[in-house]
N, CA, C and O atoms as a printed pandas DataFrame, in Angstrom:
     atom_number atom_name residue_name chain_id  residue_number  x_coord  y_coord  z_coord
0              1         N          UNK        A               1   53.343   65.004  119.597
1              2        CA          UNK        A               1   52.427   64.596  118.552
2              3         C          UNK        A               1   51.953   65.835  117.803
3              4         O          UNK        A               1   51.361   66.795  118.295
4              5         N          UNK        A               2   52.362   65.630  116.348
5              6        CA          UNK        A               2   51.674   67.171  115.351
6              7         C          UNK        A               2   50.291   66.210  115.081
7              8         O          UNK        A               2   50.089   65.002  114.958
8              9         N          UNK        A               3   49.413   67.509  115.060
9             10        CA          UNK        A               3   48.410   67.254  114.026
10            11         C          UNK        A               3   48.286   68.082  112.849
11            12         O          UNK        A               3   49.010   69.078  112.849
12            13         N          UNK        A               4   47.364   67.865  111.608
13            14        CA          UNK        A               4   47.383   68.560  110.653
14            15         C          UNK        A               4   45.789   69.682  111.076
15            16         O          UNK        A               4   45.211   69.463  112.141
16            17         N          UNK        A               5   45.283   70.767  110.150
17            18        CA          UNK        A               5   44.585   71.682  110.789
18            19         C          UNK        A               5   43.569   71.553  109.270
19            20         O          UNK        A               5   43.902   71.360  108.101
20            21         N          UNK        A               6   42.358   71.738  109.851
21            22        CA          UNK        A               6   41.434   72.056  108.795
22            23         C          UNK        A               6   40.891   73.841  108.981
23            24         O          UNK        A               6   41.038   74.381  110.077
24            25         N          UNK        A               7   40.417   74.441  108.065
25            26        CA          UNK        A               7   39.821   75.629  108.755
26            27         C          UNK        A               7   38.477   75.616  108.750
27            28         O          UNK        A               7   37.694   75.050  107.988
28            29         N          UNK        A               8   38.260   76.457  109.897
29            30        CA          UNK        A               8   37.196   76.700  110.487
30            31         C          UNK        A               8   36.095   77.488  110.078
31            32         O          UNK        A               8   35.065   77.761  110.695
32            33         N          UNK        A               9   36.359   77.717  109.276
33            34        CA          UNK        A               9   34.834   78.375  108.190
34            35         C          UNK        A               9   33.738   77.890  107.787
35            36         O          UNK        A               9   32.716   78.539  107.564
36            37         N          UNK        A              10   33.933   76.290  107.627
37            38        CA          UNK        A              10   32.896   75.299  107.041
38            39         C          UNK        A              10   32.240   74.653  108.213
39            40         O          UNK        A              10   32.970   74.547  109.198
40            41         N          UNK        A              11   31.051   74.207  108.324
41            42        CA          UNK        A              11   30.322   73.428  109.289
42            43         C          UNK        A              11   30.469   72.586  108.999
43            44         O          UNK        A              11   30.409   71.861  109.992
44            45         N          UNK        A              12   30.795   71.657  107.585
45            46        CA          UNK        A              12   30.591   70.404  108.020
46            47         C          UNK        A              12   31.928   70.040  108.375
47            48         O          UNK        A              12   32.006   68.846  108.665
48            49         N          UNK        A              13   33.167   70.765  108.462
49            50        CA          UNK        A              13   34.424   70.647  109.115
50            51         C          UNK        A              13   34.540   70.344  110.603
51            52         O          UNK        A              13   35.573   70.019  111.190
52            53         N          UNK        A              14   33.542   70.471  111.033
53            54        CA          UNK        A              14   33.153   70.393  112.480
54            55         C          UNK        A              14   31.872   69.788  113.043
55            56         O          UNK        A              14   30.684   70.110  113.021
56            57         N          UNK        A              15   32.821   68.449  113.731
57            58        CA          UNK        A              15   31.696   67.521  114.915
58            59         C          UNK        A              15   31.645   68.218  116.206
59            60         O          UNK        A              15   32.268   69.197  116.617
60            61         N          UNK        A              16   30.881   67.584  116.665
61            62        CA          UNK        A              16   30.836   67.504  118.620
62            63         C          UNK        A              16   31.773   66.658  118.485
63            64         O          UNK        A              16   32.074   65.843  117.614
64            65         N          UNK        A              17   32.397   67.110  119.945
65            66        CA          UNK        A              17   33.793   66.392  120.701
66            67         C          UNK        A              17   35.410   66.550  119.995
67            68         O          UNK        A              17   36.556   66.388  120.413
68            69         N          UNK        A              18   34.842   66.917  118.822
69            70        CA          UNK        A              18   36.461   67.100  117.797
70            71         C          UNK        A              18   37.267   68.476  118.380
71            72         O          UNK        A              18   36.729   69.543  118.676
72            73         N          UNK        A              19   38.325   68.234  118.438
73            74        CA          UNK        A              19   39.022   69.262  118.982
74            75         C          UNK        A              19   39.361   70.441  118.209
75            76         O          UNK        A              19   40.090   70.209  117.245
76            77         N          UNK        A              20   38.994   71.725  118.399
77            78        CA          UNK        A              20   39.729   72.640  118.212
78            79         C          UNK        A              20   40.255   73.711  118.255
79            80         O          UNK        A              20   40.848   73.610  119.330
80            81         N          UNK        A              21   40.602   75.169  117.692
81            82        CA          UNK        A              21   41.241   75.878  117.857
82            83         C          UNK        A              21   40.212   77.396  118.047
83            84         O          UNK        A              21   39.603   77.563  116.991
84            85         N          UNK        A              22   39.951   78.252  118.845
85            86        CA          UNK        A              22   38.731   78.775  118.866
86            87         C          UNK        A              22   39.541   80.137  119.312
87            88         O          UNK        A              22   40.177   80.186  120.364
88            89         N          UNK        A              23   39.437   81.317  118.325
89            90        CA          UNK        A              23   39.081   83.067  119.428
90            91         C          UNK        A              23   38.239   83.234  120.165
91            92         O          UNK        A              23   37.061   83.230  119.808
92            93         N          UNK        A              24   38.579   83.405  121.250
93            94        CA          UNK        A              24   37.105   84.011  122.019
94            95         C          UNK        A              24   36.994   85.648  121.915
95            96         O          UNK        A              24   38.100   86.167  121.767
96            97         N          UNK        A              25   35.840   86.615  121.964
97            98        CA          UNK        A              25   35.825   87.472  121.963
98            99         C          UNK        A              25   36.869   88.755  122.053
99           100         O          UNK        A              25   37.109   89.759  121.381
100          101         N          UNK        A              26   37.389   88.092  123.370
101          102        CA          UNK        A              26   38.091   89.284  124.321
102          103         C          UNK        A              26   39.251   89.050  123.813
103          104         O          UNK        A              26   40.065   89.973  123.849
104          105         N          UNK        A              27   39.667   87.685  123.169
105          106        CA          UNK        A              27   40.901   87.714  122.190
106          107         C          UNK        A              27   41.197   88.024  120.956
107          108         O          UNK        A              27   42.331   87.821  120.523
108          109         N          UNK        A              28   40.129   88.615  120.133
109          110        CA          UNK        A              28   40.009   89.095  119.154
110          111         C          UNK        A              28   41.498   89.464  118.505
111          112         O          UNK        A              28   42.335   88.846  117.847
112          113         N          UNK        A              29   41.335   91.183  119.203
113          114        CA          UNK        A              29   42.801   91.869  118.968
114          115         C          UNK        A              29   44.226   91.143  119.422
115          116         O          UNK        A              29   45.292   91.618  119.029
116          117         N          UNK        A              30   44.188   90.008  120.241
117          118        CA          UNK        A              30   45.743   89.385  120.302
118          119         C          UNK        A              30   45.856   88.352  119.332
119          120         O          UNK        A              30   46.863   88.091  118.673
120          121         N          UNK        A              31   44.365   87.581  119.275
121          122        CA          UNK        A              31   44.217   86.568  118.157
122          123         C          UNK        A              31   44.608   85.376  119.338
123          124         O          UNK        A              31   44.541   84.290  118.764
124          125         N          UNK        A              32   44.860   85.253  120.288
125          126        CA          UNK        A              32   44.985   84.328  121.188
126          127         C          UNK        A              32   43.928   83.314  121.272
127          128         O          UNK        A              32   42.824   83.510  121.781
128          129         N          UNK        A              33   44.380   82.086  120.677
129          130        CA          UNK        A              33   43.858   80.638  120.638
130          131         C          UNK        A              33   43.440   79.850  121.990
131          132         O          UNK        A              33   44.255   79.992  122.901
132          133         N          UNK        A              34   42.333   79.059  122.276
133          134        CA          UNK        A              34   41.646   78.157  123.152
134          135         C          UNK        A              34   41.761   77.124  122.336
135          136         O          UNK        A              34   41.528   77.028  121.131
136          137         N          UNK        A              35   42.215   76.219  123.259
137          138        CA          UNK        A              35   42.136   74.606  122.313
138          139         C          UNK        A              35   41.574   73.847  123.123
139          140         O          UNK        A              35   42.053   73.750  124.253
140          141         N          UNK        A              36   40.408   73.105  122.761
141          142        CA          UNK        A              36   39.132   72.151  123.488
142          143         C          UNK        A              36   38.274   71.814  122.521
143          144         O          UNK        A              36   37.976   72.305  121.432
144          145         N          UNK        A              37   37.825   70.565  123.337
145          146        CA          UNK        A              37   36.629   69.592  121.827
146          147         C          UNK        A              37   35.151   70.279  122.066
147          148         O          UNK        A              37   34.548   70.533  123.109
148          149         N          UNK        A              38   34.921   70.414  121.126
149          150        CA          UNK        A              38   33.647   70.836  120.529
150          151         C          UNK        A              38   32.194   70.325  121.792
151          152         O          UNK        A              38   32.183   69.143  122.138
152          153         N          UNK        A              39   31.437   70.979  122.186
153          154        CA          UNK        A              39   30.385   71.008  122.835
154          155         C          UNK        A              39   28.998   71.213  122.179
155          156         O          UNK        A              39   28.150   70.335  122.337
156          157         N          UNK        A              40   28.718   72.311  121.458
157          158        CA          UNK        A              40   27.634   72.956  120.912
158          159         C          UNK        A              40   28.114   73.474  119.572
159          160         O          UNK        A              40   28.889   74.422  119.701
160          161         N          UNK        A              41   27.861   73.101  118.270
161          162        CA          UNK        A              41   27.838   74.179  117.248
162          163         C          UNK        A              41   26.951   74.995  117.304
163          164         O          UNK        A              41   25.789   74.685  117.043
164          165         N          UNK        A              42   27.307   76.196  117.649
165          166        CA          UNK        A              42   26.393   77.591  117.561
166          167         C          UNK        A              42   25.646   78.583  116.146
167          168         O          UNK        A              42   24.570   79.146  115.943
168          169         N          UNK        A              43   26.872   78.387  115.432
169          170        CA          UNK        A              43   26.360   79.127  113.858
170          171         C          UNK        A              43   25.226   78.261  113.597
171          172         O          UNK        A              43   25.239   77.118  114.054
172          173         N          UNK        A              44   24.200   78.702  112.879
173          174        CA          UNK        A              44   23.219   77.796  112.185
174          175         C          UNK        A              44   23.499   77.937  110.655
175          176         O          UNK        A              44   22.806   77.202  109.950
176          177         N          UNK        A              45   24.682   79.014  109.806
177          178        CA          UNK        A              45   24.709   78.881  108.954
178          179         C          UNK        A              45   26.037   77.429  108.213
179          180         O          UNK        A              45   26.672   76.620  108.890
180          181         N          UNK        A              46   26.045   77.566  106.885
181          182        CA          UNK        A              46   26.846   76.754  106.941
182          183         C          UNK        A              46   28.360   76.752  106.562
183          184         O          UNK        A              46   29.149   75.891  106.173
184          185         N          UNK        A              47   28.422   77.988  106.821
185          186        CA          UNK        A              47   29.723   78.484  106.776
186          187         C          UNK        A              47   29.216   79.942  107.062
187          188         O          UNK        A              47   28.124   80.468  107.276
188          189         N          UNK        A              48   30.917   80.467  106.936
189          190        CA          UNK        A              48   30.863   81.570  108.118
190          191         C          UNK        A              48   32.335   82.523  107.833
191          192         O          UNK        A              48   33.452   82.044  108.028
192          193         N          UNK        A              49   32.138   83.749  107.407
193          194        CA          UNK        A              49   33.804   84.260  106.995
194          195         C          UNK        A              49   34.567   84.466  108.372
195          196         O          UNK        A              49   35.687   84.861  108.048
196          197         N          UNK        A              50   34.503   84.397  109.561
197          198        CA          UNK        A              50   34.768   84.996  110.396
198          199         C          UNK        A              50   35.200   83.794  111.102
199          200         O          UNK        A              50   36.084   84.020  111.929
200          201         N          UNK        A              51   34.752   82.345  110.990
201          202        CA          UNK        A              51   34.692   81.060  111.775
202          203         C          UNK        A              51   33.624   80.897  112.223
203          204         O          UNK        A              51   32.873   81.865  112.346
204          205         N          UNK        A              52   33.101   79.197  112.731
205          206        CA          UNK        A              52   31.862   79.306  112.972
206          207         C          UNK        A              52   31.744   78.919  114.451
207          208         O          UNK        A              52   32.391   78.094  115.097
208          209         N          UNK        A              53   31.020   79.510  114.714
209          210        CA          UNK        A              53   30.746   79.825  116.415
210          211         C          UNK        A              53   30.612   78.809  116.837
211          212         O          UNK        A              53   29.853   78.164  116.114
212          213         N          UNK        A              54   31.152   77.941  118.158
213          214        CA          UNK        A              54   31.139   77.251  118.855
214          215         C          UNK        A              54   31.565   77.105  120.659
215          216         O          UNK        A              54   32.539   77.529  121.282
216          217         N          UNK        A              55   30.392   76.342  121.084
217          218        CA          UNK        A              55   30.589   76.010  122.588
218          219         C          UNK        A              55   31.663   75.063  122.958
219          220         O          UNK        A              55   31.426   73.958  122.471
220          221         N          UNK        A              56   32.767   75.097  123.651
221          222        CA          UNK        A              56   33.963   73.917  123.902
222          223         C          UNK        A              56   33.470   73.448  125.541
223          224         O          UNK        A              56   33.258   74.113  126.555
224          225         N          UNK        A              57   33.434   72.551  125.359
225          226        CA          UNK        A              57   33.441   71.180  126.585
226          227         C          UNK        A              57   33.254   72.151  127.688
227          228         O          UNK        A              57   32.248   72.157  128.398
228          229         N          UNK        A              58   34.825   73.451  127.885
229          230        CA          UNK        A              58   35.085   74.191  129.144
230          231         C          UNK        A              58   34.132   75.147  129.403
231          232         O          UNK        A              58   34.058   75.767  130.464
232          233         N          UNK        A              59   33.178   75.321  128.169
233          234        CA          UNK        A              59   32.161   77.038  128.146
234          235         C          UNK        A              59   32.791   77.569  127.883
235          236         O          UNK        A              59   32.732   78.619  128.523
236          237         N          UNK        A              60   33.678   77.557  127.087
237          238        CA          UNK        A              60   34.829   78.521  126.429
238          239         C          UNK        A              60   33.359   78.701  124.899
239          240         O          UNK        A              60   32.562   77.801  124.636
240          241         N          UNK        A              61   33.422   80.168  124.125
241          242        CA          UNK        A              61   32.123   80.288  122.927
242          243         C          UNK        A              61   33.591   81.162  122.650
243          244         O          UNK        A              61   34.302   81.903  123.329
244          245         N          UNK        A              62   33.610   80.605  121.192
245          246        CA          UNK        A              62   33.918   81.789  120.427
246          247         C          UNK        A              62   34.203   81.201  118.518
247          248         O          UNK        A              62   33.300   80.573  117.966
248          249         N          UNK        A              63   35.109   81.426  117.996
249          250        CA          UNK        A              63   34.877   81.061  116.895
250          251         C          UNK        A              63   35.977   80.024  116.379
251          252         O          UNK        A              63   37.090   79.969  116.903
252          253         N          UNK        A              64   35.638   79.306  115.448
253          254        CA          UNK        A              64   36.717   78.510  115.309
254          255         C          UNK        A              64   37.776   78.858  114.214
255          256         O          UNK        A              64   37.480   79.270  113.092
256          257         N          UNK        A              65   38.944   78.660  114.632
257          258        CA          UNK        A              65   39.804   78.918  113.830
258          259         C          UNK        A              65   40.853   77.883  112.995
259          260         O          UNK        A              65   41.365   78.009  111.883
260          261         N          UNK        A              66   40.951   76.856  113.957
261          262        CA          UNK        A              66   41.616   75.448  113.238
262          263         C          UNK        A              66   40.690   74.119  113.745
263          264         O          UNK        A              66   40.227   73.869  114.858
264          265         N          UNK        A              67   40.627   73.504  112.694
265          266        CA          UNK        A              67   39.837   71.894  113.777
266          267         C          UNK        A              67   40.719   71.023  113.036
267          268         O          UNK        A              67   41.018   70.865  111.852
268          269         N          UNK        A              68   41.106   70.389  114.419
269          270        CA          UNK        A              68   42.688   69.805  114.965
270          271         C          UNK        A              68   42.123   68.686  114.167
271          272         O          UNK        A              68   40.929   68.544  113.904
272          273         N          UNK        A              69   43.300   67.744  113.734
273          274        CA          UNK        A              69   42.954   66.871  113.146
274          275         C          UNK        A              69   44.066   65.587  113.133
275          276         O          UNK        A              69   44.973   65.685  112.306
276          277         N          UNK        A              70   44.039   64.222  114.130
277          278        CA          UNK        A              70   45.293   63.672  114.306
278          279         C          UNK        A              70   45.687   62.820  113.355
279          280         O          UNK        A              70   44.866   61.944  113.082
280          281         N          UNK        A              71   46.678   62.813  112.781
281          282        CA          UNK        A              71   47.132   62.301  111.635
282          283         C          UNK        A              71   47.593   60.602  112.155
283          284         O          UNK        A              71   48.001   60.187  113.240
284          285         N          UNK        A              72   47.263   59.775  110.613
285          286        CA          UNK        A              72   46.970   58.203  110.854
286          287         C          UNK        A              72   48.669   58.130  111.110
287          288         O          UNK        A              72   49.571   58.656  110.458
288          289         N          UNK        A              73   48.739   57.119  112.527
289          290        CA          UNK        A              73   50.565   56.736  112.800
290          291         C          UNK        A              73   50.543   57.388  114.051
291          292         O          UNK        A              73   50.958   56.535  114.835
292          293         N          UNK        A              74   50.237   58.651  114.823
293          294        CA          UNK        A              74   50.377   59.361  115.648
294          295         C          UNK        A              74   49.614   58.987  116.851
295          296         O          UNK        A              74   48.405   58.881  116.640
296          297         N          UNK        A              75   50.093   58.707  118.337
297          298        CA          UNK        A              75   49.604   58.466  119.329
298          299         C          UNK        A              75   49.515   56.849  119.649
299          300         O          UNK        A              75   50.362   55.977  119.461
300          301         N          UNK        A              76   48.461   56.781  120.084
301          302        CA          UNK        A              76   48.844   54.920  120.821
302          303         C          UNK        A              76   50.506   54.778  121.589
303          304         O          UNK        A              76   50.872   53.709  122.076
């Protein structure tokens, strides 16, 4: 199953529980992706050049970079 990707700069691009694509800190320099649904939006602004900070389900915090998005036809 593909999904299509929104980016992660905008807040209102991002619910609780929606899945997505997050750097964490220590992955910065590889750019290495975490994929998990949304827990806590952390930024209070409403956008963000960098991605906007978020808590995932696992306690995974870092920033978001894609929010996954499943396209109508896919799954079931």
């Amino acid at each position: 199953m593909e999904n299509d990707k929104l980016d992660g700069r905008n807040k209102k691009s991002i619910q609780i529980g929606q899945n997505v694509e997050i750097v964490q800190k220590h992955n910065q320099r590889t750019g290495k992706l975490t994929e998990g649904a949304v827990k806590k939006i952390l930024t209070k602004s409403a956008n963000h050049p960098h991605g906007i900070k978020v808590q995932l389900e696992s306690g995974a915090v870092g920033r978001v970079k894609n929010v996954l998005i499943k396209r109508k036809g896919d799954g079931a």
